[in-house]
PDB file with one MODEL, atoms N, CA, C and O in Angstrom:
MODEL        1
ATOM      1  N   UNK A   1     -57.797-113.809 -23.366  1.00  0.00           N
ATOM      2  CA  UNK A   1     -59.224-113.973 -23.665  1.00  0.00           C
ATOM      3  C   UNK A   1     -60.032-113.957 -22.366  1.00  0.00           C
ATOM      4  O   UNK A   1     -61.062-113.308 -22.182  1.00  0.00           O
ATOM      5  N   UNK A   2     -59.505-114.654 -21.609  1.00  0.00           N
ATOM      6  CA  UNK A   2     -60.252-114.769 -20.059  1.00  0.00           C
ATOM      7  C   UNK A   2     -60.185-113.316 -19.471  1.00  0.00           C
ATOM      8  O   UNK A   2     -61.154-112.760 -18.954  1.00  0.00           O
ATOM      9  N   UNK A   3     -58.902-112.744 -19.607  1.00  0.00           N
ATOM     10  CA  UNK A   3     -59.306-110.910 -18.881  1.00  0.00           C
ATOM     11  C   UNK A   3     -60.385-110.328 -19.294  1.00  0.00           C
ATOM     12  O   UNK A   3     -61.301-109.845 -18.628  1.00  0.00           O
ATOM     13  N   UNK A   4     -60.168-110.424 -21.072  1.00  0.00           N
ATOM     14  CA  UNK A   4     -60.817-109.565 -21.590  1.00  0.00           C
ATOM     15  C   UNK A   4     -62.535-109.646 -21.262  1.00  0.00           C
ATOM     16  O   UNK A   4     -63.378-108.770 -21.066  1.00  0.00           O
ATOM     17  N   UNK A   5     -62.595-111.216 -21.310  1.00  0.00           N
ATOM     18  CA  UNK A   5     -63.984-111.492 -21.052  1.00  0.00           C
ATOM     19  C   UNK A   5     -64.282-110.882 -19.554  1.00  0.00           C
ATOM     20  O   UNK A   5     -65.268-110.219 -19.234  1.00  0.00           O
ATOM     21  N   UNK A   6     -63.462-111.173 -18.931  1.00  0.00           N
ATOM     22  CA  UNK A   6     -63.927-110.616 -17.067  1.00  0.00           C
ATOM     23  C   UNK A   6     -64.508-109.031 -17.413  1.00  0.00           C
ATOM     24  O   UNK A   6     -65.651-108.675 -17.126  1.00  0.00           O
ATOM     25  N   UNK A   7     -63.639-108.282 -17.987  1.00  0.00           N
ATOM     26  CA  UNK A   7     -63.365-106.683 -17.904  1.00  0.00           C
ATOM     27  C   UNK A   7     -64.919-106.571 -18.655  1.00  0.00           C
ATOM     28  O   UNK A   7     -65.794-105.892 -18.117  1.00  0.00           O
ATOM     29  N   UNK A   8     -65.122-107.156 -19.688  1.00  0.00           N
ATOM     30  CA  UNK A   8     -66.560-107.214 -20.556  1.00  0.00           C
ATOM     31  C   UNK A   8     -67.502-107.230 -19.588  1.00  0.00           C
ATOM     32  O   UNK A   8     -68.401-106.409 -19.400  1.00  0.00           O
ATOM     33  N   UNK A   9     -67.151-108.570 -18.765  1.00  0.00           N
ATOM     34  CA  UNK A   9     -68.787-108.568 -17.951  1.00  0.00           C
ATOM     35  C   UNK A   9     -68.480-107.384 -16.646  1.00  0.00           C
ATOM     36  O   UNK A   9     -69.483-107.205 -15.954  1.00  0.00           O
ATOM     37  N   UNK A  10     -67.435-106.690 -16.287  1.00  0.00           N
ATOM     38  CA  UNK A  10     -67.486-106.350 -15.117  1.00  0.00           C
ATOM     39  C   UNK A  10     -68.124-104.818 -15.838  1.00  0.00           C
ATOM     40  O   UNK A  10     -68.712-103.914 -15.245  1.00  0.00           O
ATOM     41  N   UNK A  11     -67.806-104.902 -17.164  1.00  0.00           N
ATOM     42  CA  UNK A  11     -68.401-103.442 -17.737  1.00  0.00           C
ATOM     43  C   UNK A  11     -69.793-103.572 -17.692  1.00  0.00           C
ATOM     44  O   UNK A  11     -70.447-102.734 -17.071  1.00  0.00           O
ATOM     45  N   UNK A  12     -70.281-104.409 -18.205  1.00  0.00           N
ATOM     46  CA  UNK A  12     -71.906-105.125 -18.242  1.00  0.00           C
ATOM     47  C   UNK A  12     -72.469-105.177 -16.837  1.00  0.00           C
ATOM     48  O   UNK A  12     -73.662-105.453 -16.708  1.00  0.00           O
ATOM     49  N   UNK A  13     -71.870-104.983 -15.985  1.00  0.00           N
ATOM     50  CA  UNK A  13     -72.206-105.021 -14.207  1.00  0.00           C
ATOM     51  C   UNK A  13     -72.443-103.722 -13.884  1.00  0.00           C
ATOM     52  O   UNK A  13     -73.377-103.329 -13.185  1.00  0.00           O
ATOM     53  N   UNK A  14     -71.465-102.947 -14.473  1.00  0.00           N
ATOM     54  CA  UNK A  14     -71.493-101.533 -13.988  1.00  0.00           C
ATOM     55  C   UNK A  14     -72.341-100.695 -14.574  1.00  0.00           C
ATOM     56  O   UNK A  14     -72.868 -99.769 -13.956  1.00  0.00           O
ATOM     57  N   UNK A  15     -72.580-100.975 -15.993  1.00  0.00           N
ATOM     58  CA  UNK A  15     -73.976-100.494 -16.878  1.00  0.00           C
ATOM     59  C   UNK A  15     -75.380-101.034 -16.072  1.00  0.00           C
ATOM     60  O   UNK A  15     -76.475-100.478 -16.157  1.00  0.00           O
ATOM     61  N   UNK A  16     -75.160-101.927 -15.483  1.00  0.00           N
ATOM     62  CA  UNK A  16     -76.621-101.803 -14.930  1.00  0.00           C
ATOM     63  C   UNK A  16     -76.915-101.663 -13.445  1.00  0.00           C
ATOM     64  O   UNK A  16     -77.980-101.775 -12.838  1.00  0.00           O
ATOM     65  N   UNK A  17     -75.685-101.389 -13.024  1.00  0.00           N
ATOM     66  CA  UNK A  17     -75.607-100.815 -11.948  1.00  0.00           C
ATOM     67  C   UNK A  17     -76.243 -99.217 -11.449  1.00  0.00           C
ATOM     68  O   UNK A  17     -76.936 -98.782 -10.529  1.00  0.00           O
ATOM     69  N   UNK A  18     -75.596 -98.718 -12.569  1.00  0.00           N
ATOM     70  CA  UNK A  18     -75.966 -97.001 -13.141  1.00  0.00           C
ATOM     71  C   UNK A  18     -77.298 -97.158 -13.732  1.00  0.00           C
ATOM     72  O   UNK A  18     -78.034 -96.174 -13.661  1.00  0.00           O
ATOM     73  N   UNK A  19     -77.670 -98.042 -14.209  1.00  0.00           N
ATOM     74  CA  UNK A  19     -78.939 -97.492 -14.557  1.00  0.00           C
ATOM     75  C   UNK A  19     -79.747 -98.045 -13.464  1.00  0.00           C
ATOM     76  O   UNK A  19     -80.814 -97.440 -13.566  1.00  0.00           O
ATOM     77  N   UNK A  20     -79.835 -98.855 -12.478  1.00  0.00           N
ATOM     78  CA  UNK A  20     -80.503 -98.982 -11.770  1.00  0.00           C
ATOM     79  C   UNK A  20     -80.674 -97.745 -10.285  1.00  0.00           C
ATOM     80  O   UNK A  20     -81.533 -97.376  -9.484  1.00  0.00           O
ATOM     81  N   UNK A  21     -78.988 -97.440 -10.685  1.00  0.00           N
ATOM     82  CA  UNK A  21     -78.735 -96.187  -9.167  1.00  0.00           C
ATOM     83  C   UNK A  21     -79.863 -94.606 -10.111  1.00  0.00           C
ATOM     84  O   UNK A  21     -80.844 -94.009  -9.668  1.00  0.00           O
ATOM     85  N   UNK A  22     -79.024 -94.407 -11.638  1.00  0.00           N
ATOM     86  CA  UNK A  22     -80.163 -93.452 -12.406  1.00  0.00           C
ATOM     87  C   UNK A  22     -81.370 -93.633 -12.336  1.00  0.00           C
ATOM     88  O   UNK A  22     -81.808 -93.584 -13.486  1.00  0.00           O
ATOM     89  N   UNK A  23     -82.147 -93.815 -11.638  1.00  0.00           N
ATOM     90  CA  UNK A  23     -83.677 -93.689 -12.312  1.00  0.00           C
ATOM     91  C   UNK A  23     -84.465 -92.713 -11.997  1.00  0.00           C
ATOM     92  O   UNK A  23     -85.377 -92.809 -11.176  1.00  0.00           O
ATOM     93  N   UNK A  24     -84.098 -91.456 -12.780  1.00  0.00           N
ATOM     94  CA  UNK A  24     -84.366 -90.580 -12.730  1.00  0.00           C
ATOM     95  C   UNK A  24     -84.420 -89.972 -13.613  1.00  0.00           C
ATOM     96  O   UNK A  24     -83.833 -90.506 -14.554  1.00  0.00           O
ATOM     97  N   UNK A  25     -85.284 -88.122 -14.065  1.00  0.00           N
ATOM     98  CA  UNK A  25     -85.001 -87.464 -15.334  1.00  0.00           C
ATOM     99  C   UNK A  25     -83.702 -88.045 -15.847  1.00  0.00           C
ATOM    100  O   UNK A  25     -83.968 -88.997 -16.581  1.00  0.00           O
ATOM    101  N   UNK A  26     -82.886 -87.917 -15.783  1.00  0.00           N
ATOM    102  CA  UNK A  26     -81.012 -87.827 -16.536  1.00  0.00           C
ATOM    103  C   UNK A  26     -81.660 -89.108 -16.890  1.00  0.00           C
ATOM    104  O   UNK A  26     -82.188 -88.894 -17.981  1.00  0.00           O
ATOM    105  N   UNK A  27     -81.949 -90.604 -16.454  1.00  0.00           N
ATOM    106  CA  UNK A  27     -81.785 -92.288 -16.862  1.00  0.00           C
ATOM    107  C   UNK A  27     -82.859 -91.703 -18.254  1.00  0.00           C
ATOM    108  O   UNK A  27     -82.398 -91.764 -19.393  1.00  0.00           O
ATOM    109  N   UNK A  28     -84.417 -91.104 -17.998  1.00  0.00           N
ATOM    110  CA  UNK A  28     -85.472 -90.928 -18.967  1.00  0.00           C
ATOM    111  C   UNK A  28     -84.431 -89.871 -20.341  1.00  0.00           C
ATOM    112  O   UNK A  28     -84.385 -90.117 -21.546  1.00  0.00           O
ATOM    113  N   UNK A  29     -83.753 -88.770 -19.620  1.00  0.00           N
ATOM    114  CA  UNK A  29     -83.279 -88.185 -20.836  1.00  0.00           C
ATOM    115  C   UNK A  29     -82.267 -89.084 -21.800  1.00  0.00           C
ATOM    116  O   UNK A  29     -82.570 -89.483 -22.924  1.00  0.00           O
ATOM    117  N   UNK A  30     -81.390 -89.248 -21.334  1.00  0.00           N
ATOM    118  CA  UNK A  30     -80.155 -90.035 -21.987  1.00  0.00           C
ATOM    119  C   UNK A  30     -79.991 -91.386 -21.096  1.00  0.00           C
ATOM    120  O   UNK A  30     -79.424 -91.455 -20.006  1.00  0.00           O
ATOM    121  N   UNK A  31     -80.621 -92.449 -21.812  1.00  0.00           N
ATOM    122  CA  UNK A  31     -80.735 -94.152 -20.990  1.00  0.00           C
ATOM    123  C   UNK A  31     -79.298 -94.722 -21.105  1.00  0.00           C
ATOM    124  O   UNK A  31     -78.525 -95.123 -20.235  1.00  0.00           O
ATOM    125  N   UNK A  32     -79.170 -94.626 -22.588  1.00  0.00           N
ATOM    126  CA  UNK A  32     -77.598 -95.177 -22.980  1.00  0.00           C
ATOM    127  C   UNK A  32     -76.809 -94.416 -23.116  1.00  0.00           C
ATOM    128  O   UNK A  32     -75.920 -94.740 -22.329  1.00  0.00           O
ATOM    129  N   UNK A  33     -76.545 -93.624 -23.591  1.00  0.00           N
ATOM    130  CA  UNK A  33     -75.512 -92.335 -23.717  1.00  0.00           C
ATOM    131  C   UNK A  33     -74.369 -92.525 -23.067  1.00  0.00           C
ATOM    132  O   UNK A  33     -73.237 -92.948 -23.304  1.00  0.00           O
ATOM    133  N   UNK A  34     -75.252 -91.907 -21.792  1.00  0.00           N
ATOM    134  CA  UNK A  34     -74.312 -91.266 -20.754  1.00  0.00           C
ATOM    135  C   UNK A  34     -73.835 -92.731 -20.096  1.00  0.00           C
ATOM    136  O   UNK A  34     -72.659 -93.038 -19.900  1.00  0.00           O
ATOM    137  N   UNK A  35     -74.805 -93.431 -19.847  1.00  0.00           N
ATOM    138  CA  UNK A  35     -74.159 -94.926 -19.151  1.00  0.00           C
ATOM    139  C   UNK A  35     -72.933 -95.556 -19.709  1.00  0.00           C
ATOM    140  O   UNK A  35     -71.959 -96.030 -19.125  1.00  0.00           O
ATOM    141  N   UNK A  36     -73.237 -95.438 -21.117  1.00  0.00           N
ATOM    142  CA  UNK A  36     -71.674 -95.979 -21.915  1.00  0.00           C
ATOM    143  C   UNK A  36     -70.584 -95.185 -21.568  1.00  0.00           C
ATOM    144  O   UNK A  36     -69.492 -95.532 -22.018  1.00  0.00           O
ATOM    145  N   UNK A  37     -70.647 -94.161 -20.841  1.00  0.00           N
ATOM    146  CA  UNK A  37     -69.684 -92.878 -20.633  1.00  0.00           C
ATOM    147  C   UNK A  37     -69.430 -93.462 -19.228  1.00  0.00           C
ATOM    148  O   UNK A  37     -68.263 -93.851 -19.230  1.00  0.00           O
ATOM    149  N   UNK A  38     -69.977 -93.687 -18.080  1.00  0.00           N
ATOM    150  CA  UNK A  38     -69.957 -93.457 -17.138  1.00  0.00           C
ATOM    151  C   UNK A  38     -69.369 -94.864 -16.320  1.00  0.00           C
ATOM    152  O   UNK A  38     -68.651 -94.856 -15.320  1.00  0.00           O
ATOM    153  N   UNK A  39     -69.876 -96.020 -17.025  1.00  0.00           N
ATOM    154  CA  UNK A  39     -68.961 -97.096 -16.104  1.00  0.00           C
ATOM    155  C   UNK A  39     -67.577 -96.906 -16.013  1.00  0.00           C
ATOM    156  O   UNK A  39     -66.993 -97.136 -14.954  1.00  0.00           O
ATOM    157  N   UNK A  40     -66.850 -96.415 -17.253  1.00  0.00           N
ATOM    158  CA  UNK A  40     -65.377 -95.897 -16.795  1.00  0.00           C
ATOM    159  C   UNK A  40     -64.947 -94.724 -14.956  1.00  0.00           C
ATOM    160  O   UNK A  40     -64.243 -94.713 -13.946  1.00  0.00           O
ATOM    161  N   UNK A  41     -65.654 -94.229 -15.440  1.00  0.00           N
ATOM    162  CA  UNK A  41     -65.426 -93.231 -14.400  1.00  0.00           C
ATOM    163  C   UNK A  41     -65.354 -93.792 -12.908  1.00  0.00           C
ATOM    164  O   UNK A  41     -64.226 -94.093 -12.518  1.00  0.00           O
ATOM    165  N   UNK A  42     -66.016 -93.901 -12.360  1.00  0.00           N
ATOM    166  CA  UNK A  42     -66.478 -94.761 -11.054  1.00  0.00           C
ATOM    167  C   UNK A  42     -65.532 -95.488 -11.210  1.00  0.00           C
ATOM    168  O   UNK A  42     -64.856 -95.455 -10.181  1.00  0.00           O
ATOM    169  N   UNK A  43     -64.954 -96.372 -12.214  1.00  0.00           N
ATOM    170  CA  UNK A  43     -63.874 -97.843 -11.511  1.00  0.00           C
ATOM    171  C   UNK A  43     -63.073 -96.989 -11.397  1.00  0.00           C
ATOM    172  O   UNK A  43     -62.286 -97.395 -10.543  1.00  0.00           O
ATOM    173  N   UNK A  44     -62.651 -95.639 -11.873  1.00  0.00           N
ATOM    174  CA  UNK A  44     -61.284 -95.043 -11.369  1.00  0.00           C
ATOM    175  C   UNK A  44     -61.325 -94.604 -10.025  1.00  0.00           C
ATOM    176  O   UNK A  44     -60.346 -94.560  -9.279  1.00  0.00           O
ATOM    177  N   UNK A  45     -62.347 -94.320  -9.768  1.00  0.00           N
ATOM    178  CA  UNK A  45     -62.653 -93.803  -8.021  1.00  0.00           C
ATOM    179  C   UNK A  45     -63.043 -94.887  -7.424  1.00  0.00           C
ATOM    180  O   UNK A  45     -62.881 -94.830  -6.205  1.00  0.00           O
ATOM    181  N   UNK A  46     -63.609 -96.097  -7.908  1.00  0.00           N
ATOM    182  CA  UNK A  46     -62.798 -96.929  -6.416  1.00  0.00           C
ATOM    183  C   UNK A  46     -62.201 -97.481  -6.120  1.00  0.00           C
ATOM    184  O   UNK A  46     -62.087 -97.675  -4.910  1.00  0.00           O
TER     185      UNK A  46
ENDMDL
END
């Protein structure tokens, strides 16, 4: 329960991470979309 909760908020960190680094056309076209797509990506590259 305690991982799962960490991994939750560290996902919730990284969603607004991206949207704060997006703010741009792409954040105005697709706000949530792509963000739900994209916190995965990045933790694999770093």
């Amino acid at each position: 329960m305690t991982h799962r909760n960490l991994q939750a908020r560290r996902r919730v960190q990284f969603t607004q991470l991206a949207r704060n680094t997006e703010t741009g056309p792409k954040a105005t076209a697709q706000p949530r979309e792509p963000l739900a797509f994209t916190p995965r990506k990045p933790q694999s590259k770093s």
